[in-house]
C-alpha positions in Angstrom: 28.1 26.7 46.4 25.1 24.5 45.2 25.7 21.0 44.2 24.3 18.2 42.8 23.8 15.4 45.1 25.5 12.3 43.4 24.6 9.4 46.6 23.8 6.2 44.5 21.6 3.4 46.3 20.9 -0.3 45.0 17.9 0.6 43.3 19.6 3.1 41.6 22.2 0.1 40.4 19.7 -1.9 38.8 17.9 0.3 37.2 21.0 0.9 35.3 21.4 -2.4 34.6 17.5 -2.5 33.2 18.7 0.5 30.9 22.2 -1.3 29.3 19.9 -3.8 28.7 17.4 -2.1 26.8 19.5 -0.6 24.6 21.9 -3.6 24.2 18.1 -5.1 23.0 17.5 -2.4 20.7 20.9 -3.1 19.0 20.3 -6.2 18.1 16.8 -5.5 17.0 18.4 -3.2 14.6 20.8 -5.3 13.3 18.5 -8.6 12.9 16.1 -6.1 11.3 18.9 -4.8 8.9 20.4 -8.6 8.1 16.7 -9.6 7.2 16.2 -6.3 4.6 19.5 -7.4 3.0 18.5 -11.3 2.7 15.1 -10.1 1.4 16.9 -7.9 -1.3 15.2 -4.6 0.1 18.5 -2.1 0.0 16.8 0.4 -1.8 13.9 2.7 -0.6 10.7 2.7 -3.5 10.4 5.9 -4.4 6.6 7.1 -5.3 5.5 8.6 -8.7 6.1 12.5 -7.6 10.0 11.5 -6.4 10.7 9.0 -9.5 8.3 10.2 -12.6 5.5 9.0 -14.1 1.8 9.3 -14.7 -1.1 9.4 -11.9 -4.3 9.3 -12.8 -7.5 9.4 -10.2 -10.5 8.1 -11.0 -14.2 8.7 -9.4 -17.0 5.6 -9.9 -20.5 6.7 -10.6 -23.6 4.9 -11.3 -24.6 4.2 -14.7 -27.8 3.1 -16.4 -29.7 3.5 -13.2 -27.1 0.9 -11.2 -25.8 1.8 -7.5 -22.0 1.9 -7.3 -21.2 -1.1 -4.5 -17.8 -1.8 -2.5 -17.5 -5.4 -4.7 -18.0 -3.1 -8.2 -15.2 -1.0 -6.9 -13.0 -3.7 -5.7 -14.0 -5.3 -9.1 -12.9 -2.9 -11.1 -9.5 -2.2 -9.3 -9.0 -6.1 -10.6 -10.0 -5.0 -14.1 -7.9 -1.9 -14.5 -4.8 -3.3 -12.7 -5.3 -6.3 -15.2 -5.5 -3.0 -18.1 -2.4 -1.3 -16.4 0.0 -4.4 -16.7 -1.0 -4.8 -20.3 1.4 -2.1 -20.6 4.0 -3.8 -19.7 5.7 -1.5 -16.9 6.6 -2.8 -13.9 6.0 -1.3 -9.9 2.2 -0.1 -11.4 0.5 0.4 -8.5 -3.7 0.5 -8.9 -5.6 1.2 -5.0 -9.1 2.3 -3.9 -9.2 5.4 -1.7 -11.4 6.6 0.6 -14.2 4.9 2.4 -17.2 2.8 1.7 -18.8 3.5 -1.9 -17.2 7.3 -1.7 -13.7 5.5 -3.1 -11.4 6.7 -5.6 -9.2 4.9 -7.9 -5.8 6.3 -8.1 -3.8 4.5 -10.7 0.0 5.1 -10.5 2.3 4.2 -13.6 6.0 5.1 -13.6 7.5 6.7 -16.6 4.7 6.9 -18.6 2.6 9.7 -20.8 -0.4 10.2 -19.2 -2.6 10.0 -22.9 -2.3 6.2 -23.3 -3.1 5.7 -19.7 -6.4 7.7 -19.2 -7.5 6.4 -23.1 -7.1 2.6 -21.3 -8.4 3.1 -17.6 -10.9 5.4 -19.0 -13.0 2.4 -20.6 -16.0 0.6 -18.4 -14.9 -3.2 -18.5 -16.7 -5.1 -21.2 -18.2 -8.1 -20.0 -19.4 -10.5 -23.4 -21.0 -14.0 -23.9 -19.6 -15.4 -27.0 -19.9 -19.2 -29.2 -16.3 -21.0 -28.8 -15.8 -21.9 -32.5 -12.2 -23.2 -32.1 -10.8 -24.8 -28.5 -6.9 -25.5 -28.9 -3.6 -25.7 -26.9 -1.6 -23.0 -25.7 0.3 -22.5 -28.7 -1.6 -24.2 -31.6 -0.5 -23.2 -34.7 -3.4 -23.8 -37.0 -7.6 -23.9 -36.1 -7.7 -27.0 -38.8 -8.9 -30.3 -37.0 -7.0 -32.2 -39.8 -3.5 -30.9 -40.6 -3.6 -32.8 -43.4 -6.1 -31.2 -45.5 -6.0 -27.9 -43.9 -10.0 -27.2 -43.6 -10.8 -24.5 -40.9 -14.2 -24.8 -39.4 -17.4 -23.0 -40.0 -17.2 -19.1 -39.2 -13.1 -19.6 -39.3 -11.5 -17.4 -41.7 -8.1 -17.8 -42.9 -7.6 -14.1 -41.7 -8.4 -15.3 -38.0 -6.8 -18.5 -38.8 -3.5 -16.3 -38.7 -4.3 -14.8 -35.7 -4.7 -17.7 -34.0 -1.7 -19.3 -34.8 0.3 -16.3 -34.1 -1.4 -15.8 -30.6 1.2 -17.4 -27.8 -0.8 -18.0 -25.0 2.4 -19.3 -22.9 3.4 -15.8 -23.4 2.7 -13.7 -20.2 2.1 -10.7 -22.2 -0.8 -12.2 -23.8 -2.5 -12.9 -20.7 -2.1 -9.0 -19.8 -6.2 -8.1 -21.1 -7.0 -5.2 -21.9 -8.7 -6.0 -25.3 -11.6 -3.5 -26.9 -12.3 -5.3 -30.0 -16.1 -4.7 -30.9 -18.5 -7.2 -30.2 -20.0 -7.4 -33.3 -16.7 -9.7 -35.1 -14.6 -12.8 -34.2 -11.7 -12.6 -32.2 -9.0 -14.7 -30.8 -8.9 -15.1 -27.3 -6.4 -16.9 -24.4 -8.1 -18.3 -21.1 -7.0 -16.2 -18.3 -4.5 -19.0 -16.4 -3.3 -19.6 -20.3 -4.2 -23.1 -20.5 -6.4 -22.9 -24.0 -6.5 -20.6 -27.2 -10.1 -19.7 -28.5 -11.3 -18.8 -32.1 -14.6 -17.0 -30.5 -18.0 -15.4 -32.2 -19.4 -12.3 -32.3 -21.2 -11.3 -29.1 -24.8 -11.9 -28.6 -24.8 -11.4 -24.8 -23.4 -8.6 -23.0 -23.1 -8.2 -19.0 -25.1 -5.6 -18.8 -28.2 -7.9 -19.8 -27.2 -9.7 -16.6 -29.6 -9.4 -13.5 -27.8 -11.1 -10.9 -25.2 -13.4 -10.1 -24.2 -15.7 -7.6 -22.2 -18.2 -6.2 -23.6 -21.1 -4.4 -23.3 -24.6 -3.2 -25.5 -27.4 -4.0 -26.7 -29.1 -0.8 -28.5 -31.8 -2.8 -25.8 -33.2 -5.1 -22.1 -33.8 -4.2 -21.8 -30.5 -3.0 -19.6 -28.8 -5.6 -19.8 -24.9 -6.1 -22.0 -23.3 -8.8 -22.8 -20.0 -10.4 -26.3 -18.8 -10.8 -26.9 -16.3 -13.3 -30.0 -13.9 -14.0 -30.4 -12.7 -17.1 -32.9 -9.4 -17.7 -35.3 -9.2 -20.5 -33.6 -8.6 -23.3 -30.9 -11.0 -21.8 -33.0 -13.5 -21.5 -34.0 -13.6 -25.1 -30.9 -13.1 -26.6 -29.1 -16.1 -24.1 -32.2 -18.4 -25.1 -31.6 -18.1 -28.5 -27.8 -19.0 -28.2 -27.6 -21.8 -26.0 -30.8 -22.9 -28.3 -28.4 -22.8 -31.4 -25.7 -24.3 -29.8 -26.5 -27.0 -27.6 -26.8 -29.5 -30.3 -23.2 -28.8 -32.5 -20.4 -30.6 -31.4 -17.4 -29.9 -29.1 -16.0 -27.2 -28.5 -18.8 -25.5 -30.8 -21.4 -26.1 -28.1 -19.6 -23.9 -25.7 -19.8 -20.3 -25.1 -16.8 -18.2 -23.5 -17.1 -16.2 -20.9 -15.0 -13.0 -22.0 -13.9 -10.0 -19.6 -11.6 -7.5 -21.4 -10.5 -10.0 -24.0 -9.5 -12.9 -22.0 -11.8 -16.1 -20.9 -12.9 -16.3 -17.7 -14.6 -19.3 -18.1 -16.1 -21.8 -20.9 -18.5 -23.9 -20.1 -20.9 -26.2 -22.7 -24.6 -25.5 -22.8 -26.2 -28.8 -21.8 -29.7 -27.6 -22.9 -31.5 -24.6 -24.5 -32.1 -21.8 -21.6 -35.2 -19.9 -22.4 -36.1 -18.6 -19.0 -33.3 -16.4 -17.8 -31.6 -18.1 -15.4 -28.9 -20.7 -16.0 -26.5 -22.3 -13.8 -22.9 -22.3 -14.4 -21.2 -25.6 -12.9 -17.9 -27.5 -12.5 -15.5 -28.1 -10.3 -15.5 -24.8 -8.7 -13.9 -24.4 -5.3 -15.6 -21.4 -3.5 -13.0 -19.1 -4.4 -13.4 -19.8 -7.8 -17.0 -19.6 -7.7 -17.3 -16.4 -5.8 -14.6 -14.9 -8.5 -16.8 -15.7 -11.6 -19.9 -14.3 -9.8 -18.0 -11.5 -8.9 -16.9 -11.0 -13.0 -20.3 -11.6 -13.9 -21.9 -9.1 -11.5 -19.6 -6.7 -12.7 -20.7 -7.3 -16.3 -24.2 -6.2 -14.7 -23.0 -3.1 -13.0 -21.0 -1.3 -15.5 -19.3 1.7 -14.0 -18.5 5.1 -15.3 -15.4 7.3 -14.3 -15.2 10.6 -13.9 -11.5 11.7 -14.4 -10.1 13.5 -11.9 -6.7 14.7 -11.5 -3.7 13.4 -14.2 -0.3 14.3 -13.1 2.3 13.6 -14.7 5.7 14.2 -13.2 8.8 14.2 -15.3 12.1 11.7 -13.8 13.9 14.8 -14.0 11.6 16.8 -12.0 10.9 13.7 -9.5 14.9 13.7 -9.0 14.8 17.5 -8.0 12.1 16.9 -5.9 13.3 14.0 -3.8 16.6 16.2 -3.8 14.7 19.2 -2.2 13.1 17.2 0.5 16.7 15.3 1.8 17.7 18.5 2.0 15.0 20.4 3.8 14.5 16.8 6.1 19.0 17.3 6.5 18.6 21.2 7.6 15.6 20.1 9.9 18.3 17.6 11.7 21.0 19.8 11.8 19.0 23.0 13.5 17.6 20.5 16.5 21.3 19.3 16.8 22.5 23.1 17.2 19.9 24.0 19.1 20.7 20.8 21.3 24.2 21.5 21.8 23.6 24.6 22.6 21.0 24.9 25.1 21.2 21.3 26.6 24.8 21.4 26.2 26.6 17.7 27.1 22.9 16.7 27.2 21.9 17.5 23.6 24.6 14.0 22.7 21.0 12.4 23.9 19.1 14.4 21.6 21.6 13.8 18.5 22.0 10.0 19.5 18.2 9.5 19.8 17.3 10.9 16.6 19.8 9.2 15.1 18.6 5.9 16.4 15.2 7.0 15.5 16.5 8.0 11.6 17.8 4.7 11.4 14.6 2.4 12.5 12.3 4.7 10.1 14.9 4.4 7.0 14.6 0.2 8.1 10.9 0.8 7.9 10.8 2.2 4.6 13.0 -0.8 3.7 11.3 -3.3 4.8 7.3 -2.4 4.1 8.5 -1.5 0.7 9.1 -4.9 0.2 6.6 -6.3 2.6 3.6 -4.1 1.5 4.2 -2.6 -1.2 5.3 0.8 0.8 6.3 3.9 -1.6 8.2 6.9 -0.2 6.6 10.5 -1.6 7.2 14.0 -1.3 4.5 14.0 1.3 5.8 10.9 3.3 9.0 12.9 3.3 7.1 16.4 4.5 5.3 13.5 7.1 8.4 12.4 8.1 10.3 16.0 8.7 7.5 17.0 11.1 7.8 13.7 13.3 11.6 15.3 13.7 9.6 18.1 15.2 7.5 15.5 17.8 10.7 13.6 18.2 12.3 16.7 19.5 9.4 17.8 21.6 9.2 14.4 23.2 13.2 15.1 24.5 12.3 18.9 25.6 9.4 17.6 28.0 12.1 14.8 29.9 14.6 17.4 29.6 13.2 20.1 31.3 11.1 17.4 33.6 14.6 16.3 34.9 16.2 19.5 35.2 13.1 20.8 37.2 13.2 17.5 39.9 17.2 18.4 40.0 16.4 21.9 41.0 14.7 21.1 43.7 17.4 19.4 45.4 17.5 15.7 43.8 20.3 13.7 42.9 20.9 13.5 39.1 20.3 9.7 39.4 17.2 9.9 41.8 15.7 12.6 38.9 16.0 10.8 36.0 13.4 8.1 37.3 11.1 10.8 39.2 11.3 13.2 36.0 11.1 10.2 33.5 7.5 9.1 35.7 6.1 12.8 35.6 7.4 13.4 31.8 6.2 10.1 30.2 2.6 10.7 30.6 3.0 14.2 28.5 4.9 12.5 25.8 2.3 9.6 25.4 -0.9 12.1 25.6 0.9 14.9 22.7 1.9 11.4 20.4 -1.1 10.2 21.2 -2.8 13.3 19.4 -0.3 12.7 16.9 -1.4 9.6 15.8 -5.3 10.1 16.0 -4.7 13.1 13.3 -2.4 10.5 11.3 -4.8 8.1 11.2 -7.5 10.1 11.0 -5.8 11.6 7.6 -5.1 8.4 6.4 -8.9 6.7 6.4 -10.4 9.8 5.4 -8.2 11.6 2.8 -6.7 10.6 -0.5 -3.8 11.4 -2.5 -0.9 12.5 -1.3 -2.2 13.9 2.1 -2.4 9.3 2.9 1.1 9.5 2.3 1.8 12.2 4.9 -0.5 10.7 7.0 0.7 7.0 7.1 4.8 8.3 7.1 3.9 10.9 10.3 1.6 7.6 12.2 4.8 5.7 11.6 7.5 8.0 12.5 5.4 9.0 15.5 5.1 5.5 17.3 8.8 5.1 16.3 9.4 8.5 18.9 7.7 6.1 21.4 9.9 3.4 20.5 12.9 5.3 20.8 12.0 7.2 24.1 11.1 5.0 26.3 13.6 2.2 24.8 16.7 4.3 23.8 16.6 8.1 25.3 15.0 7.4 29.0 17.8 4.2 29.4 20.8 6.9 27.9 20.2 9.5 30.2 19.7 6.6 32.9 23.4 5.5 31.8 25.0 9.2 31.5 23.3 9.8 35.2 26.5 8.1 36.5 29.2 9.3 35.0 31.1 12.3 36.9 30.8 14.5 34.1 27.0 14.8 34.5 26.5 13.9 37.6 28.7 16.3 39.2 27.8 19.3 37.6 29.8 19.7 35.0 30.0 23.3 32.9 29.5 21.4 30.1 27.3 18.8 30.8 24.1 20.8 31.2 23.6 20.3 35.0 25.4 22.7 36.3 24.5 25.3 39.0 24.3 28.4 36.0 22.5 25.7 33.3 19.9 24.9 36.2 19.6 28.4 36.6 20.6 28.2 40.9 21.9 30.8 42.7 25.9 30.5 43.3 26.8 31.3 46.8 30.0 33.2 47.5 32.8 31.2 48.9 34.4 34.2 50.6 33.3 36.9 53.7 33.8 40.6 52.8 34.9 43.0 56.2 34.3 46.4 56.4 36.1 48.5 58.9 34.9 51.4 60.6 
């Protein structure tokens, strides 16, 4: 009868010992990994809009008023609408740019929300204004009167906006949301954007769309502090001249003029001069962050952009639940057929196959953990369809060293001596198909939006985990079951024996025929 060779040499010894370690490594890797997710309070996979309910909204920028749509517009008004979007007060709203270059999309995603009251409040291009400070106070002034005493409210103050003024908290983060629409043409009350000071502010004379240019700089002449350089167009230029004309002589705070972006101030600085020519210099003491940011509010104001809506979904909780439901269980039935299917036709061998996945199950479920909390990371129904194929590559990878080993066995190798031989000939397949894979995930991921990203980023991931978990977990396993008797010897059961391999049995006995 056929048998499997099982001579063992000291090579053969330490490569075992090379494979206890490596898993003995991945163990704790696992369970640092796990401690950290618990410490970090990440016990709880974020679900995405379609699994948990809510409102999506996509958005496409386009030009307006003869202006090009530029990467810094687009990354400018992601600022703006995410500013809009926590005005509403919901927490885990999530506002991204898609896509590539100036071909982005904003996709705004808000949990548990009717889609009306969104769209009405992303919808809106940002309003960028230039308006006289009439009042300058603290956070939580109650009253625009210099003197308490006899209660007079300065010039353009009514006792309508005195009201408002006093009942405006800027300590109160919900004030500092934005958001505002208010028409240019009345008085408004206003926090600065860190909350620091409460404005009483004027009408609008200026808008950002008379703005030109703007630019941050540094002044090599002077004690080289940041400044902002603004260009104003022609109407601009008349309009700004004739307000910093009528304000530069009137006292504090009524010499300054607000910078507003969706109703909060950006910045207020005092006109020093009357600025008839166009351009005007804003300075302080800007660090270049800070300078680049107003420049980048004030180009904005320049370049407004129109949206054309694209798709609004809205996903009932109810219908998210069902959903998430539907793909454990389709992701479940996808685990259990490779198991059978393991057990059965790989026999004591297919333990690999369910330990593997298993392994691999676990360091993906960390993953989610752990860039949920890291980056933001939100598990949809096309992460999950993403991650139910990669069980499909997972299981491939096992099928090529499977059959790689049985093949070098079959041709007369130890069990030990094959696992190594097979593992060199099989790794090369595994890394070329993942490698494929991945260039399709990430391919998907830079190229699409949506929900196809989702599926793209959850298959990349899951498919350099199959890596992981071959060449750290399954190769070292089968490395470690190569010397027990139960395998190595042939075993009915185990896979390797003469019938599994599919080697001829010879007959132990010599049949006489008499004549």
């Amino acid at each position: 009868m056929s048998a499997i060779n099982n001579s063992q040499s000291p090579k053969s010894a330490k490569t075992s010992g090379k494979s206890a370690k490596s898993i003995a490594i991945l163990a704790v890797a696992l369970i640092a990994f796990s401690a950290i997710a618990i410490i970090q309070g990440a016990t709880k996979v974020k679900l995405g809009l379609d699994l948990r309910g809510g409102t999506s909204v996509t958005l496409t920028p386009r030009a307006s008023e003869g202006s090009k749509v530029t990467t810094e517009a687009i990354d400018q008004a992601v600022a703006i609408i995410r500013q809009r979007v926590n005005s509403l007060g919901v927490a885990e709203s999530e506002v991204a740019a898609q896509g590539s270059g100036t071909n982005r999309q904003i996709v705004i995603s808000v949990p548990g929300q009717t889609g009306e009251k969104i769209v009405q409040l992303v919808g809106q291009t940002a309003e960028l204004r230039f308006r006289q400070v009439l009042v300058e106070g603290t956070p939580n002034a109650t009253t625009a009167a210099a003197d308490t005493a006899t209660a007079t409210l300065p010039t353009g103050v009514t006792p309508e906006l005195n009201a408002k003024y006093a009942a405006l908290d800027c300590t109160n983060k919900s004030s500092l949301q934005g958001g505002s629409t208010e028409s240019p043409d009345i008085a408004v009350v206003a926090c600065e954007r860190s909350g620091s000071q409460k404005y009483i502010l004027a009408p609008a004379q200026v808008l950002g769309s008379m703005i030109s240019k703007a630019s941050a700089a540094i002044d090599q002449q002077g004690a080289s502090s940041w400044y902002v350089s603004v260009t104003f167009n022609g109407e601009g230029t008349n309009k700004f001249g004739a307000l910093t004309a009528a304000v530069t002589s009137l006292p504090v705070p009524q010499n300054q003029v607000a910078i507003v972006l969706d109703g909060l101030v950006v910045s207020a600085p005092r006109i020093l001069g009357a600025i008839p020519g166009g351009t005007a210099q804003i300075t302080g003491n800007f660090t270049q962050e800070a300078a680049n940011n107003l420049a980048n509010v004030l180009k904005y104001g320049a370049l407004p952009l129109a949206f054309d809506q694209g798709e609004v979904l809205q996903v009932s909780p109810t219908l998210g639940a069902d959903q998430l439901h539907a793909g454990l269980l389709a992701g479940l039935l996808g685990f259990l057929l490779v198991f059978i299917y393991s057990l059965l036709y790989y026999k004591g061998l297919g333990i690999v196959t369910v330990a593997s996945l298993l392994v691999a199950s676990a360091i993906t479920y960390l993953s989610f953990l752990l860039l949920g909390e890291w980056i933001g990371f939100t598990l949809t129904l096309a992460g999950i369809a993403g991650a139910i194929v990669a069980v499909g590559i997972t299981a491939d990878s096992f099928v090529v060293f499977f059959e790689r080993l049985r093949d070098e066995v079959r041709e007369g190798r130890s069990l030990r001596s094959a696992v190594e031989s097979g593992w060199v000939k099989a790794r090369h397949t595994i890394i070329v198909a993942d490698m494929v894979s991945m260039i399709a995930a990430v391919l998907l991921y830079f190229f699409a939006v949506g929900g196809v990203r989702g599926f793209a980023f959850t298959l990349g991931l899951t498919t350099l985990i199959d890596l992981l978990v071959v060449f750290v977990f399954t190769h070292p396993l089968v490395s470690l079951l190569a010397r027990i008797p139960f395998f190595a010897n042939g075993n009915r059961w185990s896979g390797f024996s003469p019938k599994s391999l599919g080697l001829k049995v010879e007959s132990d006995h010599t049949e006489n025929m008499k004549g």
